[in-house]
MDTraj code that builds the backbone (N, CA, C; nanometers):
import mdtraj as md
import numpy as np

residues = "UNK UNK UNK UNK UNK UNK UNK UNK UNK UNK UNK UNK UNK UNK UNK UNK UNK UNK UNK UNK UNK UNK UNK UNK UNK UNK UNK UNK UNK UNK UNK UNK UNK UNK UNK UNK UNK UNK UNK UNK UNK UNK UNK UNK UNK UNK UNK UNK UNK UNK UNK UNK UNK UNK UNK UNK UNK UNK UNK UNK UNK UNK UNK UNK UNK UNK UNK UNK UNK UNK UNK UNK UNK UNK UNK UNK UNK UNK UNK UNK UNK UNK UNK UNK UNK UNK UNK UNK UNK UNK UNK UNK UNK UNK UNK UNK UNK UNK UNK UNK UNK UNK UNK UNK UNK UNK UNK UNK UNK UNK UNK UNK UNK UNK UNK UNK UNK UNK UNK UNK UNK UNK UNK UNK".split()
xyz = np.array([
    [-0.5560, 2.7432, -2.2321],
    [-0.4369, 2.6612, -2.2478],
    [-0.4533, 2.5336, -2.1670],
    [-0.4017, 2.4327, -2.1587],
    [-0.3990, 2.3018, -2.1604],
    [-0.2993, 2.3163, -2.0734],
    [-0.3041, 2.2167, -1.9856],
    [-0.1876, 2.1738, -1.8844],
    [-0.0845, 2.0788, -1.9619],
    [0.0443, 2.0610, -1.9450],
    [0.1014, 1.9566, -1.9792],
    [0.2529, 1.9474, -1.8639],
    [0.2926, 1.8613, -1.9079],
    [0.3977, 1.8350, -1.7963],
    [0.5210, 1.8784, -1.8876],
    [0.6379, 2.0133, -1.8354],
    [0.7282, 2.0556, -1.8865],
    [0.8222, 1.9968, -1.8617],
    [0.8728, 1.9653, -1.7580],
    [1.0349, 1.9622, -1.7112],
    [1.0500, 1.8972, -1.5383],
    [1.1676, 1.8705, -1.4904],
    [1.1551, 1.8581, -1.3448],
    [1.3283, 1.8166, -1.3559],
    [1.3535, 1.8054, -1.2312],
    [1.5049, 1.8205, -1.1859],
    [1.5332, 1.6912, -1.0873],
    [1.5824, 1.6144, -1.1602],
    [1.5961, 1.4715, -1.0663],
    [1.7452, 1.5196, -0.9889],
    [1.7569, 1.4950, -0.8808],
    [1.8616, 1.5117, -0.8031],
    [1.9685, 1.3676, -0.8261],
    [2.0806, 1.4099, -0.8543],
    [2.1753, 1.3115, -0.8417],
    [2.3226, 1.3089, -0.7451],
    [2.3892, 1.2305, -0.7388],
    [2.5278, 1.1865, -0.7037],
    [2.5636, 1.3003, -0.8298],
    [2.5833, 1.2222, -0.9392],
    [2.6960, 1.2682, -1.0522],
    [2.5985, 1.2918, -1.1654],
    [2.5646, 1.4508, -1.1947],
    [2.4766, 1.4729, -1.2870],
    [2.4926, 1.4222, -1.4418],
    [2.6243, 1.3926, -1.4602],
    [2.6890, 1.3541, -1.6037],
    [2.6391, 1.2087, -1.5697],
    [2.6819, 1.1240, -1.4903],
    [2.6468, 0.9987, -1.5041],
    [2.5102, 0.9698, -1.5291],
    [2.4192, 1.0543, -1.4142],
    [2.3091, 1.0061, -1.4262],
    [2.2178, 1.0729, -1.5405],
    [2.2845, 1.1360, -1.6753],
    [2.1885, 1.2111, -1.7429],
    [2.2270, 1.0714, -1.8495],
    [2.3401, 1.0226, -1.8295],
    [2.4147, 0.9308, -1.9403],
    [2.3670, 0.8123, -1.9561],
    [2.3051, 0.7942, -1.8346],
    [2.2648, 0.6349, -1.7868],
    [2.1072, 0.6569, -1.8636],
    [2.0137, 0.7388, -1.8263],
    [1.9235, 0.7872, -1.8643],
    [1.8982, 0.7678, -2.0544],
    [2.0099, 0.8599, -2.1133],
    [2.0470, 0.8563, -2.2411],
    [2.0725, 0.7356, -2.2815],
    [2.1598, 0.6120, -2.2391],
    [2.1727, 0.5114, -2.2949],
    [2.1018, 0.4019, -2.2919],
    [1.9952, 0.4006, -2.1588],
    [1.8867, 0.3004, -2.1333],
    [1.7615, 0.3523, -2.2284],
    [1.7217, 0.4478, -2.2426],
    [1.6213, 0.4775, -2.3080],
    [1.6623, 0.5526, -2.4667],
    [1.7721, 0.5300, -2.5117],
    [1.7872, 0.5673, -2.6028],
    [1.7595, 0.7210, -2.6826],
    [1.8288, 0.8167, -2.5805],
    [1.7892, 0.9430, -2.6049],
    [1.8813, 1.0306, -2.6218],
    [1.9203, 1.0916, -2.7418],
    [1.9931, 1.2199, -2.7792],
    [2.0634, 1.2778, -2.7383],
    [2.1615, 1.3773, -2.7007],
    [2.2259, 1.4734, -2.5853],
    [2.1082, 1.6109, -2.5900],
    [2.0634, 1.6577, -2.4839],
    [2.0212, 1.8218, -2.4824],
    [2.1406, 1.8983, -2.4392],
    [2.0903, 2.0274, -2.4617],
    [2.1842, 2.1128, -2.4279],
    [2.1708, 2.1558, -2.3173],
    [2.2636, 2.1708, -2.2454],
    [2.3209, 2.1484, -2.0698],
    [2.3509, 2.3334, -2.0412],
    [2.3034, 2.3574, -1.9322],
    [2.3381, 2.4985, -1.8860],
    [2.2949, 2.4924, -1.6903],
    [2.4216, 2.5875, -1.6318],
    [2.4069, 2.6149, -1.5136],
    [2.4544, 2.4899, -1.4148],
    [2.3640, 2.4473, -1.3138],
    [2.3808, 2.3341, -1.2971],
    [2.3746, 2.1992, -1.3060],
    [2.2805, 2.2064, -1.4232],
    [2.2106, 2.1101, -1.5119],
    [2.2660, 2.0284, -1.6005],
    [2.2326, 1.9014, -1.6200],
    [2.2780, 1.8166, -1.7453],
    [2.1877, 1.7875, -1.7638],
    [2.0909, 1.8306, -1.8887],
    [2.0078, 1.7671, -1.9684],
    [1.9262, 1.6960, -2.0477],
    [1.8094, 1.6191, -2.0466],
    [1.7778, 1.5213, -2.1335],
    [1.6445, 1.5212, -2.1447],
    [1.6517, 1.5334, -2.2969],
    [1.5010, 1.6191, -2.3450],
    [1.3795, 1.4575, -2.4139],
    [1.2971, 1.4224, -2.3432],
    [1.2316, 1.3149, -2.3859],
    [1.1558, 1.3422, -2.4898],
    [1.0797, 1.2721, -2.6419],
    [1.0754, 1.3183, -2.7460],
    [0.9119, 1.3848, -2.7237],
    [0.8428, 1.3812, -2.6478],
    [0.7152, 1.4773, -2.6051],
    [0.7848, 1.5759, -2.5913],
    [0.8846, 1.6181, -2.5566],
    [0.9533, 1.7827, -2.4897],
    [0.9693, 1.8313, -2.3347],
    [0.9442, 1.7011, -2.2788],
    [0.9708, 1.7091, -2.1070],
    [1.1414, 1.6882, -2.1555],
    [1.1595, 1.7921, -2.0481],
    [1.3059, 1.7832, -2.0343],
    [1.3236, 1.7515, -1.8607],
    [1.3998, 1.6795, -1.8603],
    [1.4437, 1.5724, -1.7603],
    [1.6096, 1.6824, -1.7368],
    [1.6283, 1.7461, -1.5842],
    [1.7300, 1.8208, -1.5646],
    [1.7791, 1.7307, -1.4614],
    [1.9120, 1.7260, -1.4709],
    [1.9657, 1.6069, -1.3722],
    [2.0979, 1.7282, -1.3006],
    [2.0758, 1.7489, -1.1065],
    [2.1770, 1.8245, -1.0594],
    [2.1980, 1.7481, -0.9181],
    [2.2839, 1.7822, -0.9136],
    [2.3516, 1.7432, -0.7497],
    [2.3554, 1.8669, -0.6347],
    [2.2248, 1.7739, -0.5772],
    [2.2024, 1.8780, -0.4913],
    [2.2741, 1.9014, -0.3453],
    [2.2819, 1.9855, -0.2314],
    [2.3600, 1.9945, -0.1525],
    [2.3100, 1.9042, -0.0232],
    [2.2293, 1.8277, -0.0836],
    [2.1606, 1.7217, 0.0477],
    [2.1385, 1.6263, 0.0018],
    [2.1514, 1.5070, 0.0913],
    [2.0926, 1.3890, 0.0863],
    [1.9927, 1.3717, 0.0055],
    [1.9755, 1.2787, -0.0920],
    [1.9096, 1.2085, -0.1974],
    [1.8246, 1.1266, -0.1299],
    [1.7132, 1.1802, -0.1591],
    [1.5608, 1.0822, -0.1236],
    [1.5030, 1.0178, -0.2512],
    [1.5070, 0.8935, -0.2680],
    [1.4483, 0.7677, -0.3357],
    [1.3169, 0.8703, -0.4073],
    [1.3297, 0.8679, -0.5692],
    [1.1780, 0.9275, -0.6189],
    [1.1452, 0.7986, -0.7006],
    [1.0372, 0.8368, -0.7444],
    [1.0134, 0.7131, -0.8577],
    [0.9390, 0.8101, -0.9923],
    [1.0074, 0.7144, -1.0908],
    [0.9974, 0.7365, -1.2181],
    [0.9323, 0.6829, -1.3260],
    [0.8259, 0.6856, -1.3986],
    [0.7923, 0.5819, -1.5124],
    [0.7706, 0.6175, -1.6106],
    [0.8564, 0.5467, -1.7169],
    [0.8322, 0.5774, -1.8363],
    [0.7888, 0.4283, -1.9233],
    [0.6857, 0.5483, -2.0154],
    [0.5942, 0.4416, -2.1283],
    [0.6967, 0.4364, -2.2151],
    [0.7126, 0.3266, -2.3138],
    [0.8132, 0.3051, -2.4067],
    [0.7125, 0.1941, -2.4989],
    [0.7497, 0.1832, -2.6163],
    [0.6891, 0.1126, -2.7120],
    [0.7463, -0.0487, -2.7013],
    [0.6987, -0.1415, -2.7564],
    [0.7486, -0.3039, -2.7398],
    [0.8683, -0.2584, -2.7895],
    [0.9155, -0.2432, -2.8962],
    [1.0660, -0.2642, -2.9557],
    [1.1665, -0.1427, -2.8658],
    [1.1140, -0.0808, -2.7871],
    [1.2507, -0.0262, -2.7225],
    [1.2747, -0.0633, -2.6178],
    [1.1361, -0.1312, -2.5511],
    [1.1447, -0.2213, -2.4203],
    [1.2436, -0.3823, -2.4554],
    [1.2011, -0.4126, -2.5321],
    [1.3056, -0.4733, -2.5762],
    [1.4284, -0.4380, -2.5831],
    [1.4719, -0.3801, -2.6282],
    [1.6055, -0.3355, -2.6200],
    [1.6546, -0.2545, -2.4706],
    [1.6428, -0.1929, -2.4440],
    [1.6189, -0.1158, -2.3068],
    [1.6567, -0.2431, -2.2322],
    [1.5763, -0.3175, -2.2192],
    [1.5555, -0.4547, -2.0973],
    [1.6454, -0.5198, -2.1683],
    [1.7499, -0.5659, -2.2994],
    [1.8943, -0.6323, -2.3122],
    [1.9974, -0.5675, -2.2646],
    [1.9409, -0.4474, -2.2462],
    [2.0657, -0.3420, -2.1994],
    [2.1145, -0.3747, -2.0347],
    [1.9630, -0.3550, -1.9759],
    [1.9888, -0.4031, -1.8434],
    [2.0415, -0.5113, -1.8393],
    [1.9771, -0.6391, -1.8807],
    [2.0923, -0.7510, -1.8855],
    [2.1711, -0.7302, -1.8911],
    [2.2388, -0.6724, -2.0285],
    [2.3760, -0.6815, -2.0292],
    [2.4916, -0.6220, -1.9620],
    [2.4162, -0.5014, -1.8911],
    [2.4762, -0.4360, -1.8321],
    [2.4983, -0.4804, -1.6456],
    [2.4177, -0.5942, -1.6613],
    [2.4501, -0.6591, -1.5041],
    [2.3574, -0.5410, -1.4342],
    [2.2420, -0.4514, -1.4837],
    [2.1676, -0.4460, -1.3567],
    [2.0447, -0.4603, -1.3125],
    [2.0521, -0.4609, -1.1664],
    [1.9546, -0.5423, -1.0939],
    [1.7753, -0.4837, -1.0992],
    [1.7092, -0.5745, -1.1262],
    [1.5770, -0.5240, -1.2009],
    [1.5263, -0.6603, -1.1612],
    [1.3720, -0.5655, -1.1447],
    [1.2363, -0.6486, -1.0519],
    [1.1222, -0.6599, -1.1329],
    [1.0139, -0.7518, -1.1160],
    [0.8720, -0.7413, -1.1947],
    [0.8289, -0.6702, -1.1185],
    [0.8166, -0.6083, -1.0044],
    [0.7282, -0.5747, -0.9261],
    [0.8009, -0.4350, -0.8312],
    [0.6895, -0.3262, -0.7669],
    [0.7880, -0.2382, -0.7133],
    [0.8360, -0.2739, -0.5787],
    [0.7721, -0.3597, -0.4840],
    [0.8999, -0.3907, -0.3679],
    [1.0049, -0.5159, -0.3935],
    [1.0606, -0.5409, -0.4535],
    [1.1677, -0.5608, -0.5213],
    [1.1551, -0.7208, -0.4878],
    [1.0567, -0.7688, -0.4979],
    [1.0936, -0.9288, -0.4520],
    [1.0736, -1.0342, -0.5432],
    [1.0413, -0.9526, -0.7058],
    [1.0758, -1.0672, -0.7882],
    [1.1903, -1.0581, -0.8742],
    [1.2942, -1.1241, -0.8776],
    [1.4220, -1.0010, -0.9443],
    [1.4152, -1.0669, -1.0147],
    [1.5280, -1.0076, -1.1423],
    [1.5529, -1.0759, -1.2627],
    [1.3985, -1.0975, -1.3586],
    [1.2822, -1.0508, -1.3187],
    [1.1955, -1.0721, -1.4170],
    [1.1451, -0.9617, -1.4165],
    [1.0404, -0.9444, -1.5970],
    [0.9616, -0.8377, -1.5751],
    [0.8268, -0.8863, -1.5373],
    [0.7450, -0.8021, -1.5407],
    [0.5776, -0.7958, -1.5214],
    [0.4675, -0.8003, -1.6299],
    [0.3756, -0.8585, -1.6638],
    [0.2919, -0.8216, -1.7676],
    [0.1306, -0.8073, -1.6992],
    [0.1800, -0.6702, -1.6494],
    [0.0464, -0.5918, -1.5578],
    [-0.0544, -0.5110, -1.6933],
    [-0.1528, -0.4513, -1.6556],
    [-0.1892, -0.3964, -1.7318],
    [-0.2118, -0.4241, -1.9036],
    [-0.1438, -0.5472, -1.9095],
    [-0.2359, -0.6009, -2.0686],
    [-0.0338, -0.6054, -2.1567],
    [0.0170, -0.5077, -2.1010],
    [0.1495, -0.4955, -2.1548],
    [0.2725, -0.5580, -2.0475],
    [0.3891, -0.4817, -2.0522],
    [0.5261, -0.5219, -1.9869],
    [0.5748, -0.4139, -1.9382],
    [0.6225, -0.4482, -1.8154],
    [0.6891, -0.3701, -1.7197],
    [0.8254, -0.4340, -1.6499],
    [0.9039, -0.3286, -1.5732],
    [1.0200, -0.4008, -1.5200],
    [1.0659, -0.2306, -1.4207],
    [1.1248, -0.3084, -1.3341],
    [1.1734, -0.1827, -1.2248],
    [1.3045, -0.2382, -1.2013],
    [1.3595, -0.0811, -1.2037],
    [1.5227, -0.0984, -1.1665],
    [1.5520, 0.0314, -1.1361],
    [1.6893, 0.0824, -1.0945],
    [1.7367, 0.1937, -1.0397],
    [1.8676, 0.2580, -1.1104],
    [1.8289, 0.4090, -1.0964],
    [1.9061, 0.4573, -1.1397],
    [2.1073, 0.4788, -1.0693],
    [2.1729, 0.5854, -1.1181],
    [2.2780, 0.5546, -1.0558],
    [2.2425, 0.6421, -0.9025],
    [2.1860, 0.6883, -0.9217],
    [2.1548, 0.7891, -0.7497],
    [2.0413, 0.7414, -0.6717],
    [2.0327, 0.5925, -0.7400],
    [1.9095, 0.5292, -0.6180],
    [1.7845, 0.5471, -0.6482],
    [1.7695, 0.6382, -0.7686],
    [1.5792, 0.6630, -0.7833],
    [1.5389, 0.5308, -0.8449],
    [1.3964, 0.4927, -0.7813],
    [1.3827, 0.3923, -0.8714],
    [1.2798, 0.3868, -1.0135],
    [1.3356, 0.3087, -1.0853],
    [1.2503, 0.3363, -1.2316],
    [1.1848, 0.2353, -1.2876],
    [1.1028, 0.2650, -1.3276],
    [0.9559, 0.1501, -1.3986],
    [0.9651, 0.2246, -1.5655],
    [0.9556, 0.0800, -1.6580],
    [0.9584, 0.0803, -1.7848],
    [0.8385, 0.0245, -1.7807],
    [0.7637, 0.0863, -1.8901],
    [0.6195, -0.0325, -1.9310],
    [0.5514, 0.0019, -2.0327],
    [0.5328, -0.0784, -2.1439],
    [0.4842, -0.0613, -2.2003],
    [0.3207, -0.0259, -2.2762],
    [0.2274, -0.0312, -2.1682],
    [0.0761, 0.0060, -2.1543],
    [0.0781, 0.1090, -2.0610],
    [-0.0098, 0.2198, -2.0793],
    [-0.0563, 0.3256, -1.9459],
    [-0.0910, 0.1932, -1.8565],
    [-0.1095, 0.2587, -1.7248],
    [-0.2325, 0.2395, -1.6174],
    [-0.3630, 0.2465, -1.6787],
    [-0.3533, 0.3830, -1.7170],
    [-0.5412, 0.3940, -1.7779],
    [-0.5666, 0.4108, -1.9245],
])
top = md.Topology()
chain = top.add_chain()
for i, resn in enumerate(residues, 1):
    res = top.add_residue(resn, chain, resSeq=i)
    for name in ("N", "CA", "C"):
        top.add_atom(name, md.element.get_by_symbol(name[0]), res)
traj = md.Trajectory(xyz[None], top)
């Protein structure tokens, strides 16, 4: 059998918000939610579990590959939505993205502080 990456449990503030924010920036479906979990199933089949945990929230980082036309859209969203997004990960070029790696990138944060990278080329 083959390794692949199943699932993982991002810790949040407000698991509804942050499964929603998730869902509407990247344009993804509702999953079905159980326990302490709110759900969101990416179309490989990683499911993304979003809970509020009983401690302090430590900063993770996140990246997701996305194709030109949803980065596009994705990145009007942020505009429009007034939030704050960088070319780069220590945050000192704002308001722009990046064209690292041959493609486009952009970093911004979720509602519980994780921060997130869109881009459209792997690394490798």
């Amino acid at each position: 059998m083959t390794v692949s990456f199943n699932h993982t449990i991002i810790a949040a503030k407000d698991r509804n918000e942050s499964a929603r924010f998730f869902r509407e920036i990247f344009e993804l479906p509702e999953a079905p939610s159980w326990g302490p979990f709110t759900n969101v199933q990416l179309e490989d089949g990683v499911l993304l579990q979003f809970a509020e945990p009983p401690v302090d929230i430590q900063m993770q980082h996140y990246a997701f590959l996305v194709d030109d036309e949803l980065f596009d859209r994705a990145y009007a969203r942020l505009q429009t939505k007034g939030i704050e997004h960088w070319a780069d990960p220590q945050m000192q070029l704002a308001g722009q993205t990046n064209t690292e790696h041959g493609g486009r990138g952009v970093y911004f944060k979720d509602p519980a502080g994780h921060g997130l990278e869109m881009i459209t080329r792997p690394y490798l």
